[in-house]
N, CA, C and O atoms as a CHARMM CRD file, in Angstrom:
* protein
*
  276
    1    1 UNK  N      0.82800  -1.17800   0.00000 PROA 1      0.00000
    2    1 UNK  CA     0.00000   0.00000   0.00000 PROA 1      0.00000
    3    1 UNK  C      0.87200   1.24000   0.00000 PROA 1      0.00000
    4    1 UNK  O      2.04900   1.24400   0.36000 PROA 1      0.00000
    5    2 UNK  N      0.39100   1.98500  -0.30800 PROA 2      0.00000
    6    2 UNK  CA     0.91900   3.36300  -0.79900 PROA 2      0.00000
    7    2 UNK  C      0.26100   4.34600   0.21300 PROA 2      0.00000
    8    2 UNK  O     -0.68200   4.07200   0.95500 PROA 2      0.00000
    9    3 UNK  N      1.09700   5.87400   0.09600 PROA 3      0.00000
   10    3 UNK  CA     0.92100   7.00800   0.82100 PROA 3      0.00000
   11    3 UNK  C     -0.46000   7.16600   0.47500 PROA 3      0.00000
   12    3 UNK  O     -0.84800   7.12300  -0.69300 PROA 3      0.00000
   13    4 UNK  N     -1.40700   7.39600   1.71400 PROA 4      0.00000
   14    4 UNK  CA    -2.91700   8.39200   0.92800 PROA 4      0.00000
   15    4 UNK  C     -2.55900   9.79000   1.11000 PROA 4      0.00000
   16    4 UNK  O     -1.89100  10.19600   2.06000 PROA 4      0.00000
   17    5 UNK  N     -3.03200  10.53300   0.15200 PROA 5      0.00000
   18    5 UNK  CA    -2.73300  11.82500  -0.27300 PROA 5      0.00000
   19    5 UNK  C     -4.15900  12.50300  -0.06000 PROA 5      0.00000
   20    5 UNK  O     -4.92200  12.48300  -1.02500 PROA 5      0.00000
   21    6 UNK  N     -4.64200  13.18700   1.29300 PROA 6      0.00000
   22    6 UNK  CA    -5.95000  13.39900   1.43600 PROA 6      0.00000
   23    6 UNK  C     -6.00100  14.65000   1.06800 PROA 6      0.00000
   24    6 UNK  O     -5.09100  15.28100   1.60600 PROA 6      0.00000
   25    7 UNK  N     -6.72700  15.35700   0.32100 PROA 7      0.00000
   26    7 UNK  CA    -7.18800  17.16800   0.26300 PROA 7      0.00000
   27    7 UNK  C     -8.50600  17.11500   0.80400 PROA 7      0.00000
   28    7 UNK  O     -9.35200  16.32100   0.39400 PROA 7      0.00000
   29    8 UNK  N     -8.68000  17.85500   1.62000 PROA 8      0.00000
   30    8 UNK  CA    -9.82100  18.44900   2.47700 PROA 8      0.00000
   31    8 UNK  C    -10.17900  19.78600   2.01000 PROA 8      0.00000
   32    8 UNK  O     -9.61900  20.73700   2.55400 PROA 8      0.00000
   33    9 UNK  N    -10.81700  19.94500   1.31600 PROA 9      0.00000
   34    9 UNK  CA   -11.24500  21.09800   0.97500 PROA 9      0.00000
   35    9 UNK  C    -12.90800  22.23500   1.80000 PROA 9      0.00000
   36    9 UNK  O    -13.45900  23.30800   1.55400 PROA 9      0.00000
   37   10 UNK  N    -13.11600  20.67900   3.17000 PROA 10     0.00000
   38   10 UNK  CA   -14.02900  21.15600   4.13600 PROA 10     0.00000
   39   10 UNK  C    -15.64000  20.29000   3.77000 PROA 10     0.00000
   40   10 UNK  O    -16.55400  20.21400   4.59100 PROA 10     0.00000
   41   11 UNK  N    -15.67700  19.75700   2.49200 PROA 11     0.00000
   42   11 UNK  CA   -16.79800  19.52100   1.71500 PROA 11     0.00000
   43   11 UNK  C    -16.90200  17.95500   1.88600 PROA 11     0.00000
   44   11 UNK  O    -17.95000  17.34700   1.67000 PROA 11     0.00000
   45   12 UNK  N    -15.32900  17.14600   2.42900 PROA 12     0.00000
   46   12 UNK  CA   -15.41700  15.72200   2.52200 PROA 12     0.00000
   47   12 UNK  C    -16.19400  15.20300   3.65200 PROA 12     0.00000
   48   12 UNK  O    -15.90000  15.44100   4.82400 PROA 12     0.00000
   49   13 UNK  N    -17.43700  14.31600   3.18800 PROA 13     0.00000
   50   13 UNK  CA   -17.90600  14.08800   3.98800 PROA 13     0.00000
   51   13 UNK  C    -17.74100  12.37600   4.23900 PROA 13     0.00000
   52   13 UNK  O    -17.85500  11.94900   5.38800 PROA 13     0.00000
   53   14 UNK  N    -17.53900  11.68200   3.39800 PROA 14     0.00000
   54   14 UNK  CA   -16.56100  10.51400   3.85800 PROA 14     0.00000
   55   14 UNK  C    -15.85100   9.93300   2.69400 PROA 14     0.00000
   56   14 UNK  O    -16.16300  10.02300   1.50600 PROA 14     0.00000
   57   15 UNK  N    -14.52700   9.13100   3.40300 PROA 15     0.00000
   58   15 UNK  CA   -13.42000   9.13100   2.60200 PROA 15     0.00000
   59   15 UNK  C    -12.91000   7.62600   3.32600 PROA 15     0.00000
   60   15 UNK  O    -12.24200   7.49600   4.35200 PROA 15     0.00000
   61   16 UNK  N    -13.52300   6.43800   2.33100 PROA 16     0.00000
   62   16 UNK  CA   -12.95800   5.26800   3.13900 PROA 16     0.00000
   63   16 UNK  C    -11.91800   4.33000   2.24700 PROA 16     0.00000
   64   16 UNK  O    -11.84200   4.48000   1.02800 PROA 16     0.00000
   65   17 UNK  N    -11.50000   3.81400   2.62300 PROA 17     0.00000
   66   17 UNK  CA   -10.36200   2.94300   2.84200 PROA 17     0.00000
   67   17 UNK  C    -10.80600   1.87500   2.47000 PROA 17     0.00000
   68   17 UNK  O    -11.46200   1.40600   3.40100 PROA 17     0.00000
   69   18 UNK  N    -10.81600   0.91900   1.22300 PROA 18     0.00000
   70   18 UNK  CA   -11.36100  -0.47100   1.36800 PROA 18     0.00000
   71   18 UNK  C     -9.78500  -1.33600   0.97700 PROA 18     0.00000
   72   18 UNK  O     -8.95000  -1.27600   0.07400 PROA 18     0.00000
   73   19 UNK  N    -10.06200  -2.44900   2.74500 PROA 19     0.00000
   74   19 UNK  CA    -9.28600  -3.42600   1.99500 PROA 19     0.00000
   75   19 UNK  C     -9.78900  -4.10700   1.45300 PROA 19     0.00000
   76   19 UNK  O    -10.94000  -3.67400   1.39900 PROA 19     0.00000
   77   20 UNK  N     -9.70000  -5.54700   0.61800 PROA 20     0.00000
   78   20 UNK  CA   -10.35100  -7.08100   0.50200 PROA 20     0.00000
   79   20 UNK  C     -9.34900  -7.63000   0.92400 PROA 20     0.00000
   80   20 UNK  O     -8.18900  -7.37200   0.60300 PROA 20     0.00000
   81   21 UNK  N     -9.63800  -8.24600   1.50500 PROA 21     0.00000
   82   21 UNK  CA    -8.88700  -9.92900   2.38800 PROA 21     0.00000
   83   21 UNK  C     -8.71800 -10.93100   1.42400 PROA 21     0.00000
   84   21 UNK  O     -7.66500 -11.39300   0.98500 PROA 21     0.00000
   85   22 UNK  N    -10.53800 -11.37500   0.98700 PROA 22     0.00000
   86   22 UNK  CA   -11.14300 -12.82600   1.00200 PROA 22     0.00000
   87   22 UNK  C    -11.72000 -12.59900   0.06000 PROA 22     0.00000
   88   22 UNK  O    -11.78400 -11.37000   0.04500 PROA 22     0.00000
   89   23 UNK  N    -12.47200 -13.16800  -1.22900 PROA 23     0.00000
   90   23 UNK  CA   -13.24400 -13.19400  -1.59400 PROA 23     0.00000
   91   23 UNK  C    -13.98100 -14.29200  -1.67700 PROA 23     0.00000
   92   23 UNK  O    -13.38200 -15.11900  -2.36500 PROA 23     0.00000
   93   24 UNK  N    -15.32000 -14.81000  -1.17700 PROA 24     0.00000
   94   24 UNK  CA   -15.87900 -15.88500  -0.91800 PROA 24     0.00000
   95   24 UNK  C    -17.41000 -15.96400  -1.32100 PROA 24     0.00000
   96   24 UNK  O    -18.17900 -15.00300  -1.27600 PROA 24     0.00000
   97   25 UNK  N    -17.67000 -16.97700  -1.63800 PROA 25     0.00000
   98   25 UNK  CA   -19.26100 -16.55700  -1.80800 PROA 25     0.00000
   99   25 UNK  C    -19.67900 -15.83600  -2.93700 PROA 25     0.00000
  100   25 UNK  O    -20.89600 -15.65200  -2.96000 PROA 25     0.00000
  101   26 UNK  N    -19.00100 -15.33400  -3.95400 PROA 26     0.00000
  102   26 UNK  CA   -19.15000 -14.54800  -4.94700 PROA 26     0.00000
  103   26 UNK  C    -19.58900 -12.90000  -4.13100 PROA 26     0.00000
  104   26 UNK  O    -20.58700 -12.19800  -4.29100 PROA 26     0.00000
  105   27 UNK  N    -18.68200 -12.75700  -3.46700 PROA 27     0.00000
  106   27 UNK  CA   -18.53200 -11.57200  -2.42200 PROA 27     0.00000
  107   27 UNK  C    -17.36200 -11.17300  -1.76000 PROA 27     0.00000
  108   27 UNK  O    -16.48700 -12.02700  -1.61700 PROA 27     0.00000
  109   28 UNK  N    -17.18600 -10.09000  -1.34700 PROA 28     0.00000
  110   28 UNK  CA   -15.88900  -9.56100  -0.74400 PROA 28     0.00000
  111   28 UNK  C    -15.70200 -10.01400   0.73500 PROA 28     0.00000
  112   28 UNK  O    -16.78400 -10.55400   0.96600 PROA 28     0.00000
  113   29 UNK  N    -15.05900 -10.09500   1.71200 PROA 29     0.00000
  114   29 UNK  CA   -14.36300  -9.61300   2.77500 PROA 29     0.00000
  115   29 UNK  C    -13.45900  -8.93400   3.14100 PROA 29     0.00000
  116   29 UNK  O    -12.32300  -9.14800   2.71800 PROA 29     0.00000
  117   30 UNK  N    -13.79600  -7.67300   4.25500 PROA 30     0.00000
  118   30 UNK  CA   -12.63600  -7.23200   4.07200 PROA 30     0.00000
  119   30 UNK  C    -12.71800  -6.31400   5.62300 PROA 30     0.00000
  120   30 UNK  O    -13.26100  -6.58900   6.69300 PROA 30     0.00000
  121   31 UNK  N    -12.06200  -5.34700   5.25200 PROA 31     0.00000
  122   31 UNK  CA   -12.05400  -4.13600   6.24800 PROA 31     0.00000
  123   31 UNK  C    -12.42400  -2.92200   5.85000 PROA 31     0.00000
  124   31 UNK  O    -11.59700  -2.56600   5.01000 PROA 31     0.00000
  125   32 UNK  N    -13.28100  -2.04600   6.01800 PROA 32     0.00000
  126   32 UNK  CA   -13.18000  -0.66200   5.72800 PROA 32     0.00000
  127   32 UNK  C    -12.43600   0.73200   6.84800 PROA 32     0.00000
  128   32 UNK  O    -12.41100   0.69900   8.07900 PROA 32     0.00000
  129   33 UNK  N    -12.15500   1.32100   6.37900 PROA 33     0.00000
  130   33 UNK  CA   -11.66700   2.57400   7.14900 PROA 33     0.00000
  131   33 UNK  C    -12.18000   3.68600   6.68600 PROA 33     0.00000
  132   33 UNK  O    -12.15700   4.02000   5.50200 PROA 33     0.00000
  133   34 UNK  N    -12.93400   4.65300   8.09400 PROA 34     0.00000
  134   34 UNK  CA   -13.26700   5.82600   7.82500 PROA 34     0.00000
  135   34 UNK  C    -12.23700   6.70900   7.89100 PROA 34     0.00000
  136   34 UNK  O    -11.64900   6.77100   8.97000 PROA 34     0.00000
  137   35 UNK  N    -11.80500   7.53600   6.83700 PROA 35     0.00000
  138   35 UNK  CA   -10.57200   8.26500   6.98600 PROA 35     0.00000
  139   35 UNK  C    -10.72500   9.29200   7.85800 PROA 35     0.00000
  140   35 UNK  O    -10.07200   9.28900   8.90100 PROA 35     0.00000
  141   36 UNK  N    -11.73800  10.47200   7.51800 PROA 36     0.00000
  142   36 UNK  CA   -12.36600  11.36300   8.62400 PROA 36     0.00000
  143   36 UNK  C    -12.54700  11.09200  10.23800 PROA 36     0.00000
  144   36 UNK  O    -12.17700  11.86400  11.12300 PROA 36     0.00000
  145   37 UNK  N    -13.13600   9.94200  10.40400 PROA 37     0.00000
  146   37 UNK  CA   -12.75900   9.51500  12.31600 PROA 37     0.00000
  147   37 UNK  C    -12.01600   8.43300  12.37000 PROA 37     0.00000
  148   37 UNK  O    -12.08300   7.80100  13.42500 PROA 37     0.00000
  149   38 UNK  N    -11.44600   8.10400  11.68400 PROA 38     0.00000
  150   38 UNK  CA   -10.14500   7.08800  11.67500 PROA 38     0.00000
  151   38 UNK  C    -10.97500   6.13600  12.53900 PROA 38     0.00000
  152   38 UNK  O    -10.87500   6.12600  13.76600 PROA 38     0.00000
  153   39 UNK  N    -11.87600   5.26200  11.78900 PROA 39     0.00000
  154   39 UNK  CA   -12.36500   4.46500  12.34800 PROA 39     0.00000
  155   39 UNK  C    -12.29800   2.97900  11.38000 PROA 39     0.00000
  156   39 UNK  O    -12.58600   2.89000  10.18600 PROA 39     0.00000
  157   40 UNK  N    -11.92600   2.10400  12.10300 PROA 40     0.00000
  158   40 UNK  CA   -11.71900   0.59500  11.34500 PROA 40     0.00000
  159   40 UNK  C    -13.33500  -0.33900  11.78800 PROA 40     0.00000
  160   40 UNK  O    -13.89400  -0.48700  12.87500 PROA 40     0.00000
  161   41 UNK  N    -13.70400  -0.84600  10.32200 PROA 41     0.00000
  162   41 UNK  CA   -14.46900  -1.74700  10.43800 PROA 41     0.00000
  163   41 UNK  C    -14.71500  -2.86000   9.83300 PROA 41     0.00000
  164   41 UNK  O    -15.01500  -2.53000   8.68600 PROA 41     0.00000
  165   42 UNK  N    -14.78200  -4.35000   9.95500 PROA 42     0.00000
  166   42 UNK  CA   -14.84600  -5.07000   9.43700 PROA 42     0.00000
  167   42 UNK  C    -15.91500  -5.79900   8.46700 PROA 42     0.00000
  168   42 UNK  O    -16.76700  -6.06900   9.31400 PROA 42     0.00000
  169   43 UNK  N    -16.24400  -6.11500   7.69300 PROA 43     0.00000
  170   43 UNK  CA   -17.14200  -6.47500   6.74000 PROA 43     0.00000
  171   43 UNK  C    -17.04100  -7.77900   6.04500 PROA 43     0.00000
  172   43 UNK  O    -16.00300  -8.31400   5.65500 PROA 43     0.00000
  173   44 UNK  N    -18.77400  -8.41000   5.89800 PROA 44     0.00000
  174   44 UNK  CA   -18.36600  -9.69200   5.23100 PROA 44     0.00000
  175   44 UNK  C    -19.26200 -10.07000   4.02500 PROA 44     0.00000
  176   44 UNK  O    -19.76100 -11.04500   3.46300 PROA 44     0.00000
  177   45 UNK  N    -19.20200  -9.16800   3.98000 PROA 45     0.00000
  178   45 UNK  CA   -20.29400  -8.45000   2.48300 PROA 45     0.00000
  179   45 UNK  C    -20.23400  -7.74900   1.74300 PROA 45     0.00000
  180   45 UNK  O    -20.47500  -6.60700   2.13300 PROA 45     0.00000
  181   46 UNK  N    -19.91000  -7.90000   0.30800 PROA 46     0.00000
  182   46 UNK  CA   -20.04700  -6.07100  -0.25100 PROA 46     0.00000
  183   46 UNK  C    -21.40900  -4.73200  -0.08000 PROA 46     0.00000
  184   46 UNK  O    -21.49200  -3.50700   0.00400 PROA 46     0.00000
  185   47 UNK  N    -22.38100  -6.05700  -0.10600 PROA 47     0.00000
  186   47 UNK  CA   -23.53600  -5.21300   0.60000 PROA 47     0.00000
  187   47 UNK  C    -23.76500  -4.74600   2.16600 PROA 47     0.00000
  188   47 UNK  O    -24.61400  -3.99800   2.65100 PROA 47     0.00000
  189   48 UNK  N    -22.43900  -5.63800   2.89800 PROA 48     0.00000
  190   48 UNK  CA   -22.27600  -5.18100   4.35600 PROA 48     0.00000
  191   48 UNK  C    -21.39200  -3.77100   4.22000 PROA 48     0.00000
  192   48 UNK  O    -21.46600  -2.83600   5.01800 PROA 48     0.00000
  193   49 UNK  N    -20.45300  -3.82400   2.91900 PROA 49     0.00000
  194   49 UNK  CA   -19.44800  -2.66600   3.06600 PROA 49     0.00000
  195   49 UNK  C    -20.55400  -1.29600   2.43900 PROA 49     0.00000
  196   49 UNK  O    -20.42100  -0.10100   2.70200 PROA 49     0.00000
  197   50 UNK  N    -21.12800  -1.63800   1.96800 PROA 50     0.00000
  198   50 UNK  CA   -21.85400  -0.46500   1.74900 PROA 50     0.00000
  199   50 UNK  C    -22.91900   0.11000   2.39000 PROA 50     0.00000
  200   50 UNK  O    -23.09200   1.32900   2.36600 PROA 50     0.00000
  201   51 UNK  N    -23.61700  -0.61100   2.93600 PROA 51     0.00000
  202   51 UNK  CA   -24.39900  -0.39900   4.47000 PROA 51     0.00000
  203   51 UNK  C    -23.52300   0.16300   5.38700 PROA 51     0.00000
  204   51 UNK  O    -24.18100   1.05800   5.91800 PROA 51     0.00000
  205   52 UNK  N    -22.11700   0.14500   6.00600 PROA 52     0.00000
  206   52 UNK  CA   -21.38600   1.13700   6.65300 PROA 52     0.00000
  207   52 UNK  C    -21.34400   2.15100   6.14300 PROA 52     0.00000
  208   52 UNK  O    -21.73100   3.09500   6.83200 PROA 52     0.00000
  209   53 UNK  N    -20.85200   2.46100   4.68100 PROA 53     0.00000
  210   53 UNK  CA   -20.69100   3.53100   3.97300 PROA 53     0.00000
  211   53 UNK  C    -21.88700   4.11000   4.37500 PROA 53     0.00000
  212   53 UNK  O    -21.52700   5.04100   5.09500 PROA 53     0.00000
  213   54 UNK  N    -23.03400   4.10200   4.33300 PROA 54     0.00000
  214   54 UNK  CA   -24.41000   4.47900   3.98000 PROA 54     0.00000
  215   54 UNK  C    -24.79400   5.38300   5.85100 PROA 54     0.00000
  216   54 UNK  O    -25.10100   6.51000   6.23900 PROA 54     0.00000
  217   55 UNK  N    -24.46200   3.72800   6.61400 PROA 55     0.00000
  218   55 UNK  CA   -24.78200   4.41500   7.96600 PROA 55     0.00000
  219   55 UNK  C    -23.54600   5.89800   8.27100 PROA 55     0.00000
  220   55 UNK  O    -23.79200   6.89200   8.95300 PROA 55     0.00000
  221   56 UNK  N    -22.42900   5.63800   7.62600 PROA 56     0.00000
  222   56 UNK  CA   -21.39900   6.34300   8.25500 PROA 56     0.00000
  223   56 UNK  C    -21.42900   8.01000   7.57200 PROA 56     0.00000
  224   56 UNK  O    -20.79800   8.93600   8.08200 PROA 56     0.00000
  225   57 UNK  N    -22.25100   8.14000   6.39400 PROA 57     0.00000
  226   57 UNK  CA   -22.75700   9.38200   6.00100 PROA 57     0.00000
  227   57 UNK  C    -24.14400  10.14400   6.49800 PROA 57     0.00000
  228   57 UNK  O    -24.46800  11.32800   6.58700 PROA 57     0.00000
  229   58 UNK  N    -24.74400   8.99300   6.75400 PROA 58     0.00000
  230   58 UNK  CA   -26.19800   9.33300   7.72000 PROA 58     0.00000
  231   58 UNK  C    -25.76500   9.92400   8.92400 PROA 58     0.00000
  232   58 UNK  O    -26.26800  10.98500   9.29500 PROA 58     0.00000
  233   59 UNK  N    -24.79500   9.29600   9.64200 PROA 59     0.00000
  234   59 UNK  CA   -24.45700   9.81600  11.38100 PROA 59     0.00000
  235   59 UNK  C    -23.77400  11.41800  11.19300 PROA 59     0.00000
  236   59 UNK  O    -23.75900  12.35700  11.98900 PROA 59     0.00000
  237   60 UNK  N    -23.07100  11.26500   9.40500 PROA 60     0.00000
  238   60 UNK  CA   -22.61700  12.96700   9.72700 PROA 60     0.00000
  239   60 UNK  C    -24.02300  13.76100   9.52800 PROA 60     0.00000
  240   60 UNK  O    -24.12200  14.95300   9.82000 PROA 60     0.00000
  241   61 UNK  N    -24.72600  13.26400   9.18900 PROA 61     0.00000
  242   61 UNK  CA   -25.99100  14.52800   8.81400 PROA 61     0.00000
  243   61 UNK  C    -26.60800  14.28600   9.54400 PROA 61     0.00000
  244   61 UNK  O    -27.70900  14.80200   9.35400 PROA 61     0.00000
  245   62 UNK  N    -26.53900  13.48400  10.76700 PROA 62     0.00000
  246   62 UNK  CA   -27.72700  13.63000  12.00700 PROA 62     0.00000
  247   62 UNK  C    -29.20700  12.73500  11.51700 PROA 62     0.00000
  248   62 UNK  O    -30.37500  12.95500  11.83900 PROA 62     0.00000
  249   63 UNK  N    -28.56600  11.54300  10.51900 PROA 63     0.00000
  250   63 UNK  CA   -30.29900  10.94900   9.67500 PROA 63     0.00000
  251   63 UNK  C    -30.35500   9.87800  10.25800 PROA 63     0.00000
  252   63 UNK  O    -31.38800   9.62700  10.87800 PROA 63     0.00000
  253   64 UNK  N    -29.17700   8.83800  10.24100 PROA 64     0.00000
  254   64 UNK  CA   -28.95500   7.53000  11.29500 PROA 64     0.00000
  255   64 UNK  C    -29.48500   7.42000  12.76100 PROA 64     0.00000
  256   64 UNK  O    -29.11900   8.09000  13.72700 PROA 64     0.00000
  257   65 UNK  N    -30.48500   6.37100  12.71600 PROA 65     0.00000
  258   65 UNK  CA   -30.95700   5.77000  13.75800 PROA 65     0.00000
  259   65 UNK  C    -30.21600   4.63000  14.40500 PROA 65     0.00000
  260   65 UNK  O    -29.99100   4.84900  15.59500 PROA 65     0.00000
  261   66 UNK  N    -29.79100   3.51500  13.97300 PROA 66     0.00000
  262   66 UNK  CA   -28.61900   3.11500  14.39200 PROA 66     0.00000
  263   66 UNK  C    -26.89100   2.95700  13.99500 PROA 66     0.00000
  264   66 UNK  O    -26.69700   2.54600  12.85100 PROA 66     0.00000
  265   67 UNK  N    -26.14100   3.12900  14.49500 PROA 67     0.00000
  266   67 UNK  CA   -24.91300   3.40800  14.34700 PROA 67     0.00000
  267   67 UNK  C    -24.27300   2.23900  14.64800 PROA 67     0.00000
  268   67 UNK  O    -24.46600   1.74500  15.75900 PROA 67     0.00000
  269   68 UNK  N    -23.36600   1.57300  13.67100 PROA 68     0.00000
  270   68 UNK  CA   -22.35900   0.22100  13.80900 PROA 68     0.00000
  271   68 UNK  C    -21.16900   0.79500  14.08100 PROA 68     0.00000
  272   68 UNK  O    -20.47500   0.18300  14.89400 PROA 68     0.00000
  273   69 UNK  N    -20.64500   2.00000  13.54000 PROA 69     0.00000
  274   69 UNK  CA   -19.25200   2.14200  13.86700 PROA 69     0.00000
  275   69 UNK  C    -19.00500   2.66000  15.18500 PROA 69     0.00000
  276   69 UNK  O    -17.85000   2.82500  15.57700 PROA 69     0.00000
């Protein structure tokens, strides 16, 4: 892996990190990272990795009812 090169121009509202591990199931595993709260999360779904994505832009706008990260 390589340097991330972040520009913040104030407007980023999330900026994640996908590893893949595994691919199984005709699906990913992996890890995601929120770059903004430097938060690590694990996933065993591509539809699980995007359901974080989804909750983790809802919690910045105050729309999320429940929160995984």
């Amino acid at each position: 892996m390589g340097e991330i090169n972040k520009q913040d121009n104030g407007n980023s509202k999330g900026t994640f990190e996908i590893s893949v591990k595994f691919t199984q199931n005709s699906t990913w595993q992996g890890q995601i990272l929120w770059i903004e709260k430097n938060q690590k999360q694990n996933f065993r779904s591509a539809l699980e990795m995007l359901k974080l994505m989804d909750e983790a832009l809802a919690e910045d706008t105050g729309e999320s009812q429940e929160i995984k990260w």
